[in-house]
Structure formats: structure tokens, C-alpha cells
PyMOL CGO cylinders between C-alpha atoms (Angstrom):
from pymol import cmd
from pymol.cgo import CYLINDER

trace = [
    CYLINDER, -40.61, -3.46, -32.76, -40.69, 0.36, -33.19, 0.3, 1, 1, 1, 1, 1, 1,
    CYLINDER, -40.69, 0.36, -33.19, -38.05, 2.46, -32.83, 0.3, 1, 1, 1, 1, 1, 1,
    CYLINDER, -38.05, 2.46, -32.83, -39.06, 4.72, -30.15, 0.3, 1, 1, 1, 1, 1, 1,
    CYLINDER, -39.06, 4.72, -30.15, -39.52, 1.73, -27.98, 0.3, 1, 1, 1, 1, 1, 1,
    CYLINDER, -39.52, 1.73, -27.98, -36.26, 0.70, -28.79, 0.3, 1, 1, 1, 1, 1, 1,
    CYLINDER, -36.26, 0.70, -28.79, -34.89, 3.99, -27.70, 0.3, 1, 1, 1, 1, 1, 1,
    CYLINDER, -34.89, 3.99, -27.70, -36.88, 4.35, -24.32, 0.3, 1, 1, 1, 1, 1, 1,
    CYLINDER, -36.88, 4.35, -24.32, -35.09, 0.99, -23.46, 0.3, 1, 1, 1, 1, 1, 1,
    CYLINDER, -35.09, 0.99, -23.46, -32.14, 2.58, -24.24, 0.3, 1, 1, 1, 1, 1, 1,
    CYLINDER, -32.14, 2.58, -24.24, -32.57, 5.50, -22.71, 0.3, 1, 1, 1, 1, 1, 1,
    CYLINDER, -32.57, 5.50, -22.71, -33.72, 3.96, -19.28, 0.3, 1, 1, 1, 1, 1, 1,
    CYLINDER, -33.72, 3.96, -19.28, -30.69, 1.86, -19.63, 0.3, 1, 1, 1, 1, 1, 1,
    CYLINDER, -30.69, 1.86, -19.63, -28.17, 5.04, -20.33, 0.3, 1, 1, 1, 1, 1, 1,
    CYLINDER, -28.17, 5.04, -20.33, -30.27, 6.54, -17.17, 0.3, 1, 1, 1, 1, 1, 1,
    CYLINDER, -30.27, 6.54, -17.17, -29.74, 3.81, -14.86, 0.3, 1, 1, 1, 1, 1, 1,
    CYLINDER, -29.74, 3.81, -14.86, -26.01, 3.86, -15.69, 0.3, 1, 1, 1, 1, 1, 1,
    CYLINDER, -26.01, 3.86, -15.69, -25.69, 7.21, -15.10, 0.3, 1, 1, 1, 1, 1, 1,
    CYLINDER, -25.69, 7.21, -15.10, -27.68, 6.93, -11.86, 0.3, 1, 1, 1, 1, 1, 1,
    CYLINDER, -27.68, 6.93, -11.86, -24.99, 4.16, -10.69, 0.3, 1, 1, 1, 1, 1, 1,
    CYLINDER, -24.99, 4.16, -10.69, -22.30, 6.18, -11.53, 0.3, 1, 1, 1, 1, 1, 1,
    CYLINDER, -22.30, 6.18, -11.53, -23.64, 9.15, -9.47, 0.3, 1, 1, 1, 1, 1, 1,
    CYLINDER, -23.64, 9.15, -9.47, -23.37, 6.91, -6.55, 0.3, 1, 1, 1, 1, 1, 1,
    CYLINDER, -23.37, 6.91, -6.55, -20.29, 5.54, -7.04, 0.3, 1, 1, 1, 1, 1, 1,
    CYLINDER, -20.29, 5.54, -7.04, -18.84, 8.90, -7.32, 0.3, 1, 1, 1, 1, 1, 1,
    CYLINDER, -18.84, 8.90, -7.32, -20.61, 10.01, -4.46, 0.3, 1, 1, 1, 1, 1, 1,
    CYLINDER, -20.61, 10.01, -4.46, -19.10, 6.78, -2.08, 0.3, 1, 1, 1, 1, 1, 1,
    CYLINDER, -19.10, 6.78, -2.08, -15.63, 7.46, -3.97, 0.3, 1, 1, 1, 1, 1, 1,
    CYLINDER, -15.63, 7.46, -3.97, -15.87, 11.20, -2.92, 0.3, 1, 1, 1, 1, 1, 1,
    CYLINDER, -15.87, 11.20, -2.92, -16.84, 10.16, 0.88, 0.3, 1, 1, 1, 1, 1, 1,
    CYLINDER, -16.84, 10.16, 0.88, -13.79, 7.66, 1.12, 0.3, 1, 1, 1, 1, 1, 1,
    CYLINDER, -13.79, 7.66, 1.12, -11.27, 10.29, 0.30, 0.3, 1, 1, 1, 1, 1, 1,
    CYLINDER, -11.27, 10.29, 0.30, -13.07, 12.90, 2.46, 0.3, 1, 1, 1, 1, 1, 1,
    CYLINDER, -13.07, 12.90, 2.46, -11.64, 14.59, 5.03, 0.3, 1, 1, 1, 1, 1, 1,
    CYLINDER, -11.64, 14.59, 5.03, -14.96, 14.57, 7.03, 0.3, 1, 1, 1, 1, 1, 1,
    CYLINDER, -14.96, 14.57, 7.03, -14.61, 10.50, 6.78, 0.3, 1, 1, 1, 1, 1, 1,
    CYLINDER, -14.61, 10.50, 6.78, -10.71, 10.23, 8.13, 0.3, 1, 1, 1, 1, 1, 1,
    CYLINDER, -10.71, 10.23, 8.13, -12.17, 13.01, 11.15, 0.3, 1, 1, 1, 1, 1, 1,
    CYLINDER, -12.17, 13.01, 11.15, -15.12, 10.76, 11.98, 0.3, 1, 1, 1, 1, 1, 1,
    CYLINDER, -15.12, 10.76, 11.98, -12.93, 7.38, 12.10, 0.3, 1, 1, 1, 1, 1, 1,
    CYLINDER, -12.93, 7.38, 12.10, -10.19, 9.45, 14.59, 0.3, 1, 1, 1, 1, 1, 1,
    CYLINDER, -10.19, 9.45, 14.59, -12.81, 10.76, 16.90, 0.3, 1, 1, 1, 1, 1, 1,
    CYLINDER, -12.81, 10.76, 16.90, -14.72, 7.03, 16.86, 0.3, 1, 1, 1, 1, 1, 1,
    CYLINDER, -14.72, 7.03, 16.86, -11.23, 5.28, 17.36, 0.3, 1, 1, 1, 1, 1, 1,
    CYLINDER, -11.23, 5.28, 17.36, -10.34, 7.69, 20.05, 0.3, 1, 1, 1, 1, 1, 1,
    CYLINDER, -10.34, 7.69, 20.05, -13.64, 7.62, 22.00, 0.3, 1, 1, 1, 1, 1, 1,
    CYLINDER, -13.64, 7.62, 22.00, -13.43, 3.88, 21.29, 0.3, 1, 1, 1, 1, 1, 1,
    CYLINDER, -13.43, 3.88, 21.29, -10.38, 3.23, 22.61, 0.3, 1, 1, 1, 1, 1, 1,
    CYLINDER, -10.38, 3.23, 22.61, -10.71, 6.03, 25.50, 0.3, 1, 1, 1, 1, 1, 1,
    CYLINDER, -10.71, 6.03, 25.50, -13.95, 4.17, 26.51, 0.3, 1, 1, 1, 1, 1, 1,
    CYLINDER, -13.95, 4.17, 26.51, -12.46, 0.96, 26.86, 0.3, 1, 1, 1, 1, 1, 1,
    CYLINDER, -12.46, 0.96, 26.86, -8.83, 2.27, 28.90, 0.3, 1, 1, 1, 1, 1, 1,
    CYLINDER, -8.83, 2.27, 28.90, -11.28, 3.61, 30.80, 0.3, 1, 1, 1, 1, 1, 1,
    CYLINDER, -11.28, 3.61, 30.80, -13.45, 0.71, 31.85, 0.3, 1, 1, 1, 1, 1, 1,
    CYLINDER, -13.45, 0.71, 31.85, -10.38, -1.39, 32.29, 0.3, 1, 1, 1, 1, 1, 1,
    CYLINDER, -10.38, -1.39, 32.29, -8.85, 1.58, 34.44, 0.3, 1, 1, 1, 1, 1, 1,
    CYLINDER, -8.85, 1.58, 34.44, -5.77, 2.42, 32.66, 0.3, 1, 1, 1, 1, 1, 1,
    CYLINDER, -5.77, 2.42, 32.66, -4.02, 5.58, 34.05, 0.3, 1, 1, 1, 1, 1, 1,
    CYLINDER, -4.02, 5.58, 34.05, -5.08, 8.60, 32.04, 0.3, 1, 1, 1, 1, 1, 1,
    CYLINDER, -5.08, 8.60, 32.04, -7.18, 6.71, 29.47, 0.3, 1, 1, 1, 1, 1, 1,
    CYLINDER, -7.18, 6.71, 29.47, -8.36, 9.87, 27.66, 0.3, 1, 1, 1, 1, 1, 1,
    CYLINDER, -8.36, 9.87, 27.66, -4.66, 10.76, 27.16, 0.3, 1, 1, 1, 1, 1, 1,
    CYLINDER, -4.66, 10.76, 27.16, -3.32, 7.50, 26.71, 0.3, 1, 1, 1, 1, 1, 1,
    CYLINDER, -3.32, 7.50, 26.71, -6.02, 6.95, 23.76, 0.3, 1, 1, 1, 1, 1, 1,
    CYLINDER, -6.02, 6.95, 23.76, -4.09, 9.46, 21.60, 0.3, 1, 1, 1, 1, 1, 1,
    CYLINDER, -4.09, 9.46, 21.60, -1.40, 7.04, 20.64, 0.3, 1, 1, 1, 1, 1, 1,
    CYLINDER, -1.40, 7.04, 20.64, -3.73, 4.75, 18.60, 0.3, 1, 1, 1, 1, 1, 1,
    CYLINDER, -3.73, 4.75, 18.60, -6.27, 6.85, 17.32, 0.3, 1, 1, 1, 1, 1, 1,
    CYLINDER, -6.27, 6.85, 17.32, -3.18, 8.90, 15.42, 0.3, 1, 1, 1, 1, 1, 1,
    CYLINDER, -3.18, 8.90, 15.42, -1.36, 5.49, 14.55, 0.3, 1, 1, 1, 1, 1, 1,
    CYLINDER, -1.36, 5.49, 14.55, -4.42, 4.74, 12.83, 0.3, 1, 1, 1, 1, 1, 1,
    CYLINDER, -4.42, 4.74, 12.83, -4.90, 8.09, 11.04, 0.3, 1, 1, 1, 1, 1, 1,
    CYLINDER, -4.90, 8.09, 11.04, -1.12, 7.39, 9.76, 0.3, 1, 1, 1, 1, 1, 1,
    CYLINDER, -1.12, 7.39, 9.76, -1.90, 4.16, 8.76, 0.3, 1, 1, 1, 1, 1, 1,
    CYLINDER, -1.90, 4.16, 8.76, -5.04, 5.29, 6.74, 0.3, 1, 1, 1, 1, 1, 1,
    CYLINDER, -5.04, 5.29, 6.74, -2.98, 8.49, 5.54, 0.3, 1, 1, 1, 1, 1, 1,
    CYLINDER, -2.98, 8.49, 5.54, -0.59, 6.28, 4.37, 0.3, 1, 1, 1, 1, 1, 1,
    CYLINDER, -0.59, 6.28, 4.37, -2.75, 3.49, 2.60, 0.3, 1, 1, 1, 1, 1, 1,
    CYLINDER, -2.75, 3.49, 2.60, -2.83, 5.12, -0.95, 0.3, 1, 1, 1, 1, 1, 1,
    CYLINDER, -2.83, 5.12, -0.95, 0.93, 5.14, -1.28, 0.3, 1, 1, 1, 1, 1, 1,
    CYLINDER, 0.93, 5.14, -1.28, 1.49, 1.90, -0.83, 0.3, 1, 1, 1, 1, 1, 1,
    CYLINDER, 1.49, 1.90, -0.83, -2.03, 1.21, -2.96, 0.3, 1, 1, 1, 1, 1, 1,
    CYLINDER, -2.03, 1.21, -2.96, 0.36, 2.98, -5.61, 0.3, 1, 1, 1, 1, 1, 1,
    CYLINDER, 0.36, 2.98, -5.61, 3.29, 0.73, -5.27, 0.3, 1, 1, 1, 1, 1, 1,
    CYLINDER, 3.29, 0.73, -5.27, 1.67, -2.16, -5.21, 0.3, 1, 1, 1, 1, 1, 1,
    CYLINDER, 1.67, -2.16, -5.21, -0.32, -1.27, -8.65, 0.3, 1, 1, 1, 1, 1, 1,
    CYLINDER, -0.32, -1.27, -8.65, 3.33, -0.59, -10.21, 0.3, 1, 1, 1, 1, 1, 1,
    CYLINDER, 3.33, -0.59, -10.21, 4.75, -3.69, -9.09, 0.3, 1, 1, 1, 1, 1, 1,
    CYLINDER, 4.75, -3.69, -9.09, 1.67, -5.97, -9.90, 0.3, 1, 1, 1, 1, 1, 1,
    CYLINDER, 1.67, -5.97, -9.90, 1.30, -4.47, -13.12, 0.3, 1, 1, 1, 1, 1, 1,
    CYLINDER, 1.30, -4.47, -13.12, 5.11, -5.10, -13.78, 0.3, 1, 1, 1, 1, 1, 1,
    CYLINDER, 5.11, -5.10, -13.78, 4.91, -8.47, -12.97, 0.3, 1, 1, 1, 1, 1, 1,
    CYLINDER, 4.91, -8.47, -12.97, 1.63, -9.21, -15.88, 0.3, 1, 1, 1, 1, 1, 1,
]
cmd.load_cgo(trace, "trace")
């Protein structure tokens, strides 16, 4: 086996690593996002607005507030306790 072929394998396999890590970076940069955590409010509050609505719940566009910012906290809030639980599990290995 020659050596360049040797090195085009390699160097299709360094490219398709890199092209993987491209993506993941990409999906890793969308989770943290700002325009993500806006999209999931708006969808939980039209969501949850739709179906007060339907079910005729007084003031369901209002009323639809309450959730769709409980679950902006919640999602806010999910890398802290990510954080703590990394400490602790890592403690306990």
C-alpha cells in the first residue's frame, strides 16, 4: 500500500471528523441560543393560549402567561442544577 493512499484515508477521515464536529457545535450553539428559549416561550404560550381558549377559560391569552414564563424559568434554570449535579456525581466516583 502506498503512502499517499494511506494519507487520503486519513485525510477523509480527519475531514469527516471535523465535519461532525461543525455540527455538533452548530446544535450546541442553537441549544444555548437565545433565538431557541424565544421560540419555545412564544410556542408554549400560543400553545397553551390555544387550548384555554378552546376549553373557554376566562382571559386565555392572559391567563397563558403564567406557564409559558414558568417554563422559561425552568429552562433558565436547568444549567445550574446541570452544574450541581456534575459536582455531586463526580464526588461520589
Amino acid at each position: 500500500m502506498s503512502w499517499s493512499i494511506i494519507m487520503d484515508g486519513l485525510e477523509q477521515r480527519v475531514k469527516t471528523i471535523e465535519d461532525r464536529n461543525r455540527g455538533v457545535e452548530i446544535d450546541k450553539a442553537w441549544e444555548i441560543s437565545w433565538a431557541r428559549r424565544i421560540v419555545l416561550v412564544v410556542l408554549t404560550y400560543l400553545a397553551i393560549g390555544i387550548y384555554m381558549w378552546a376549553i373557554e377559560l376566562p382571559r386565555p391569552w392572559l391567563n397563558a402567561i403564567v406557564p409559558a414564563v414558568a417554563f422559561v424559568i425552568s429552562t433558565l434554570s436547568l444549567p445550574l442544577f446541570k452544574n450541581i449535579w456534575i459536582k455531586v456525581f463526580r464526588i461520589k466516583k
